[in-house]
C-alpha positions in Angstrom: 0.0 0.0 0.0 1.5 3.5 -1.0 0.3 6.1 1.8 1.4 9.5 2.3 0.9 11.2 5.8 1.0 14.6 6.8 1.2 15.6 10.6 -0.7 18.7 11.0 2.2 20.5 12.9 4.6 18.9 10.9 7.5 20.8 9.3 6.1 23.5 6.5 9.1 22.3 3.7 7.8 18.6 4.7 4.1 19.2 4.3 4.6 21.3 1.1 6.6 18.3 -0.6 4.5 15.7 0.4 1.9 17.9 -1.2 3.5 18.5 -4.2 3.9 14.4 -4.2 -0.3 14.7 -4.7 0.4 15.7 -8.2 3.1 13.0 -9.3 2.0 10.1 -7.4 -1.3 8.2 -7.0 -1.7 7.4 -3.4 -3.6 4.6 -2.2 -4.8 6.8 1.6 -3.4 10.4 2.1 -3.4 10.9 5.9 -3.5 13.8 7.9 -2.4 13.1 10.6 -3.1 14.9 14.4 -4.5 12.9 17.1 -2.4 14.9 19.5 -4.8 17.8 18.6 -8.4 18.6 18.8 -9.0 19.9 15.5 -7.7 20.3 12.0 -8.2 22.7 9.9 -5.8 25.3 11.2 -2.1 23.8 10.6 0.4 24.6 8.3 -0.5 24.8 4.5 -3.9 23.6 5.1 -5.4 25.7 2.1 -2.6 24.0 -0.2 -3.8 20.5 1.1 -7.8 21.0 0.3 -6.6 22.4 -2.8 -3.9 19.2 -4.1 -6.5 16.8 -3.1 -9.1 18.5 -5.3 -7.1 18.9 -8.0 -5.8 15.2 -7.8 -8.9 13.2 -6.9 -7.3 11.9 -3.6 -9.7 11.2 -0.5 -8.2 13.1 2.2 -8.4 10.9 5.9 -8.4 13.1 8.7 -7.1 11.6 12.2 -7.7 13.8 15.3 -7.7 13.0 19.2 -11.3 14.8 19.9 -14.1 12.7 21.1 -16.5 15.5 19.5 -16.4 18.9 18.2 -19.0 21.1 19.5 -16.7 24.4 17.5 -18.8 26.6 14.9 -15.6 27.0 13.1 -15.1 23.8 11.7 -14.8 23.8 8.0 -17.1 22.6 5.5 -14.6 20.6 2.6 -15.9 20.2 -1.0 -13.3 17.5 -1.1 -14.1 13.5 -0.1 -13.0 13.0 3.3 -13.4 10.9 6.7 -12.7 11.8 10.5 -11.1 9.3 12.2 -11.8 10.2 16.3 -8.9 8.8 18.5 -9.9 10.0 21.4 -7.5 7.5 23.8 -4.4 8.6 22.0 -3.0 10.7 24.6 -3.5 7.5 27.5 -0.6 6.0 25.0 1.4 9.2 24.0 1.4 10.1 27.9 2.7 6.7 28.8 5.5 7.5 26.6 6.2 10.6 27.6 5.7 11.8 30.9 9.2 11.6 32.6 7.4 11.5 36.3 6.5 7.4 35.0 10.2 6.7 34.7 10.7 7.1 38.3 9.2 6.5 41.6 6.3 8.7 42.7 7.1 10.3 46.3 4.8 10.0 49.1 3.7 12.9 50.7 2.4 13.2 54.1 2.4 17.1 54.5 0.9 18.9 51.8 1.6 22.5 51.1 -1.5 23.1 48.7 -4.9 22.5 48.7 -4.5 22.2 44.7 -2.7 22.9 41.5 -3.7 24.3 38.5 -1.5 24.5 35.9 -2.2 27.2 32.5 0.1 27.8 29.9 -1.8 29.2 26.7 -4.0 32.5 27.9 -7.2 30.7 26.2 -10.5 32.9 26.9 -11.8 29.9 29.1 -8.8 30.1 31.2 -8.9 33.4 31.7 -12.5 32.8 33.4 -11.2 30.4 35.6 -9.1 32.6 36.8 -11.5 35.1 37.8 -13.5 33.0 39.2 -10.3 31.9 41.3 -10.0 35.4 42.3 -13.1 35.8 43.2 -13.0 33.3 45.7 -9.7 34.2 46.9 -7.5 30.8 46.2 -4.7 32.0 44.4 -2.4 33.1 47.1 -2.2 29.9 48.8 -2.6 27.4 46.4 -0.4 26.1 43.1 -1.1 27.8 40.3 0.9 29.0 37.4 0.0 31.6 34.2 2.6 32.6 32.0 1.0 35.6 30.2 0.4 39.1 32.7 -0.4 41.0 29.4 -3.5 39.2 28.1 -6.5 41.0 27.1 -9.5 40.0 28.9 -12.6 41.8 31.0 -11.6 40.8 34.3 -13.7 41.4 37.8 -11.7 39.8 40.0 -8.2 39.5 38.7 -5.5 41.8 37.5 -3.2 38.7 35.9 0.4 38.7 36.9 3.6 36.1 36.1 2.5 33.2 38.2 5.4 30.4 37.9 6.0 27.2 39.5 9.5 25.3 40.3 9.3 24.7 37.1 10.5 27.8 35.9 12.3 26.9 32.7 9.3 26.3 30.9 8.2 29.1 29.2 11.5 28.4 27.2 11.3 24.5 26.9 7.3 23.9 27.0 8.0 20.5 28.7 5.0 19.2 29.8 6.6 16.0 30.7 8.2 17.1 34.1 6.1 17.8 36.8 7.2 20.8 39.3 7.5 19.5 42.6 4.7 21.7 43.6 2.7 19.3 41.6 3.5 16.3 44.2 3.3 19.2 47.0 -0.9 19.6 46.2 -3.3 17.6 47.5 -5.6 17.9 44.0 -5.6 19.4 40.7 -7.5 21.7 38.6 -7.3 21.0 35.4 -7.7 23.9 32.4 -8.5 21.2 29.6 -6.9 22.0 25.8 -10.9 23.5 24.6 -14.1 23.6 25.8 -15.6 23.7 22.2 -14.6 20.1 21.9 -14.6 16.8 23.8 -10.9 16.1 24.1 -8.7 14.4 26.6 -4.9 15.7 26.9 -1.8 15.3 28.9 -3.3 17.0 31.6 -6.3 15.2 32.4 -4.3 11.5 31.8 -1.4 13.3 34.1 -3.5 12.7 36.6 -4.8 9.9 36.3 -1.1 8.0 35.7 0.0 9.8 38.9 -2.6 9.5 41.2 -3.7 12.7 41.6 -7.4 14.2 42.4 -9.1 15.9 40.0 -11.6 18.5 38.4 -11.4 19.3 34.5 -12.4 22.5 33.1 -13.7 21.8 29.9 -16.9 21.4 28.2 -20.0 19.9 29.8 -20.1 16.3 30.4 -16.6 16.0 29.9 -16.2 13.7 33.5 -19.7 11.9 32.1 -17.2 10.5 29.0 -14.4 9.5 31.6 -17.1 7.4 33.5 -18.2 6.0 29.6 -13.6 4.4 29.7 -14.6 3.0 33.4 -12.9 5.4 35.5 -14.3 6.7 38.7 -15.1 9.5 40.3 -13.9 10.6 43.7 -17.5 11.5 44.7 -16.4 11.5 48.7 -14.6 14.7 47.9 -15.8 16.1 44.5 -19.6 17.4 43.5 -19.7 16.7 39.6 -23.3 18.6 39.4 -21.4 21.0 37.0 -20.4 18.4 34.6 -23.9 19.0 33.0 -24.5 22.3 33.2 -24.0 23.9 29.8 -23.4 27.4 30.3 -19.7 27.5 30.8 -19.5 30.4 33.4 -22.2 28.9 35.5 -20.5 25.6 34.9 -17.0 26.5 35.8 -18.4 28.8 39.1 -19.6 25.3 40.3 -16.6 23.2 39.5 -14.6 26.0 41.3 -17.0 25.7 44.4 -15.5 22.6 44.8 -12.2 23.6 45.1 -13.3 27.0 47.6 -14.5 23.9 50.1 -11.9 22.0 49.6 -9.5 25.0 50.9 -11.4 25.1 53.8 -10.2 21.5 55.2 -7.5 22.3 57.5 -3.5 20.2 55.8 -3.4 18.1 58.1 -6.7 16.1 57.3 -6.2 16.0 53.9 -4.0 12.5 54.0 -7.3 11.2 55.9 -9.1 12.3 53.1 -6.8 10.8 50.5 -7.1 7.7 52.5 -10.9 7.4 51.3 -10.0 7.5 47.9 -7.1 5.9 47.8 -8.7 2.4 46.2 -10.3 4.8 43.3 -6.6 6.4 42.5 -5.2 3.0 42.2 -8.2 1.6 40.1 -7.9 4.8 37.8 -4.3 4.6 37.4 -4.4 0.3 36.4 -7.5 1.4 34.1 -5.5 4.2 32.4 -2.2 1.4 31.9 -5.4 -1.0 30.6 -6.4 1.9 27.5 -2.5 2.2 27.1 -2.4 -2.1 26.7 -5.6 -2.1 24.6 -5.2 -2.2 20.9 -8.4 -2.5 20.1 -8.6 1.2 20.9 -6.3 2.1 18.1 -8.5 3.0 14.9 -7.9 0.8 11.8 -6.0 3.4 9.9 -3.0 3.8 12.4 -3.2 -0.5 12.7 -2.7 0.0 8.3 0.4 2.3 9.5 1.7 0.2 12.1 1.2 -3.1 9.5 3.7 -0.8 7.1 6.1 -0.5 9.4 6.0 -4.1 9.9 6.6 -5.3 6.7 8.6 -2.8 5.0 10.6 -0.9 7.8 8.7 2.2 6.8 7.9 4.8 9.1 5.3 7.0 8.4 4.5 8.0 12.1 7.5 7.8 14.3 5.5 8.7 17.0 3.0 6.1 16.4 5.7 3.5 16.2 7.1 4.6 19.5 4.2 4.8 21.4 3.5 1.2 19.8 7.0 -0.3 20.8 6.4 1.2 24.4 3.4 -0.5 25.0 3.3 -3.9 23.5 7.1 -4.7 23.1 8.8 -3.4 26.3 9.0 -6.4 29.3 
């Protein structure tokens, strides 16, 4: 089978010859390929792309890691086309990645934070949270980082400063593979989710589950429903999900941060006590997580036809995919 694949953030001389391939070459599948994003249409030379496959007759495949889109943007193609929905990818690209996996997770008796909330991009949503985090007075105490003072926004509650964890180099190396120790130091997480305009489960939501860790997600509504549809639980002893299906996303995020006002009020030194009562549900979440990483069945046909190349021809059309492959099923 002759495939040619395109990653959507993938170099723009890369994507422009493979492009240019369109016109020479029949190809038997043309992929574009982005399950570590939500969405599609915004990458590099995706104009140029719609327009080779029209003029060429090829079907363009679409992979992306969303569950659902709920965006108005989403384009309308006058090309043929099929979305392939991987919305597990990031339970195997995690496992690969995250450095914290590699070593032995510290036990904590004495935590310093009620939570941590970690925000990189200033999305609009984001910027909400963090009024609403203002409003109830929980940024002074707790763990939270934002990494853009100058962003434009109509806050009530906030003015937004440089808010950086131990993990100060990041700004410059954007690992999101090494946790601060701030991280370990926090009884529970807030999580700022990629969108809230799509269904879509990231680093930072599998973060937690791989280490353990409590958690909320900000992100659109019934976003915790779809982690009970994989078979993990929720930490109802601690938690009120009521929010999860509430649609309006200020009303929806006020409630979610509720949760984390009360939890501020539970005085450090119960909070291993606490942890104690869901310590059964961390475990189960974290083997369920490794289960989704160890399931292959979960891995859309078109990435098996990839993996099948590799196989027989050596060919690597995804070097990502193969490592994340190689990590799971052929590592003892």
């Amino acid at each position: 089978m002759n495939y040619q694949l395109i990653d959507v953030w993938g170099k723009l001389d890369q994507w422009q010859d493979r492009i240019n391939s369109l016109y020479d070459t029949k190809f038997d599948k043309v992929i574009l390929y982005g399950p570590h994003e939500w969405g599609y249409w915004y990458g590099k030379s995706w104009n140029s792309l719609l327009k080779a496959c029209k003029d060429t007759g090829h079907k363009l495949t679409i992979v992306i890691g969303s569950k659902e889109l709920f965006t108005t943007k989403e384009p309308k193609l006058d090309i043929e086309y099929e979305i392939i929905y991987w919305p597990t990818h990031f339970f195997s690209r995690t496992h690969y990645f995250l450095e914290s996996l590699k070593n032995e997770m510290p036990k904590v008796d004495n935590y310093q934070h009620h939570f941590v909330s970690m925000n990189y991009r200033p999305r609009v949503w984001r910027c909400l949270l963090m009024d609403l985090i203002a409003k109830n007075k929980l940024q002074h105490l707790n763990a939270i980082s934002w990494h853009d003072p100058k962003i434009e926004y109509d806050w009530k509650h906030w003015k937004p400063r440089l808010m950086q964890l131990s993990d100060t180099s990041f700004t410059q190396t954007r690992n999101y593979n090494v946790l601060p120790n701030e991280y370990y130091q926090s009884f529970a997480q807030l999580i700022s989710e990629t969108r809230i305009d799509a269904l879509f489960v990231s680093e930072k939501t599998v973060t937690a589950l791989f280490m353990e860790k409590p958690f909320l997600v900000a992100s659109c509504s019934h976003y915790h429903k779809y982690l009970d549809t994989l078979g993990f639980l929720r930490y109802d002893e601690i938690f009120d999900y009521s929010f999860d299906t509430v649609e309006d996303a200020e009303t929806r995020f006020s409630l979610l941060v509720d949760n984390f006002k009360n939890l501020s009020t539970i005085p450090f030194k119960d909070l291993p006590k606490l942890r104690e009562k869901i310590e059964d549900k961390l475990r189960y979440n974290k083997q369920r997580a490794h289960d989704i990483v160890h399931d292959y069945d979960l891995y859309p046909d078109v990435t098996k036809e990839l993996m099948n190349i590799y196989k027989k021809d050596g060919i690597k059309l995804s070097g990502i995919l193969v490592k994340m492959y190689e990590n799971a099923f052929e590592t003892k």
